[in-house]
N, C-alpha and C positions, 0 to 999 in steps of 0.2 A: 598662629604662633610664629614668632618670628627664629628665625635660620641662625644657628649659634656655630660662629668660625673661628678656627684657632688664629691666635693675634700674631701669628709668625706669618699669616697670609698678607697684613696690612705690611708687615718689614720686610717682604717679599719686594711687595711694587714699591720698596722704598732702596731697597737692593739694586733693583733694576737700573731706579733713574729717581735720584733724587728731585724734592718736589717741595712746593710752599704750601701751608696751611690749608689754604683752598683749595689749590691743585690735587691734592689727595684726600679732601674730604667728597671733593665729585669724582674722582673715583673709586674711592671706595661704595659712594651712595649710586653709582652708576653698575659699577660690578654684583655687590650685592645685596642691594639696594636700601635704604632706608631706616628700615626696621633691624638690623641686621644686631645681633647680640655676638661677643668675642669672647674666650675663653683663653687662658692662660694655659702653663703647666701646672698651675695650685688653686686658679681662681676663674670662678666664670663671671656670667651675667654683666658685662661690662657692654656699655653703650660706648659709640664711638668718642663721645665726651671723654668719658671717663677714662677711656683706653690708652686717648693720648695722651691726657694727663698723668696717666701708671710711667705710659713712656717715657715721659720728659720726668718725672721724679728719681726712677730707675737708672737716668741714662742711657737709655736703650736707642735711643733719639739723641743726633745733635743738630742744630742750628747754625749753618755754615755759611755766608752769603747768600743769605734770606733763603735757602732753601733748607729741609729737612733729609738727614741722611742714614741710615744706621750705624751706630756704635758696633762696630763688631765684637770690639773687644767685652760689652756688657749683654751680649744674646747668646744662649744657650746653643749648642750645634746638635737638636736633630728635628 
């Protein structure tokens, strides 16, 4: 069964140091690994496909000189 993590964890390491596409898809697949399923505040069972896609619809995500960054002003604070 795969390990179901809340998706503030992936906006976490995009907090820290913004990153491209790839860069954060290896690590996220490095951190916790693979398989790994994400859960929102209202929504689970999101694969990592899917999660960034919720991101960049929501705006939770922006695209700043080829890197991706958190929107603060669209994440919830807790």
């Amino acid at each position: 069964m795969a390990t179901e993590i809340h998706a503030h964890a992936v906006l976490d390491l995009l907090r820290e140091q913004p990153m491209s596409e790839t860069e954060l898809r290896e690590l996220v697949n490095s951190e916790f690994g693979e398989e790994v399923r994400f859960r929102t505040c209202k929504l689970s069972g999101f694969d990592l496909d899917s999660l960034l896609e919720f991101f960049i619809k929501r705006e939770k995500v922006i695209l700043s000189d080829g890197k991706w960054t958190v929107n603060a002003a669209r994440v919830c604070n807790h």
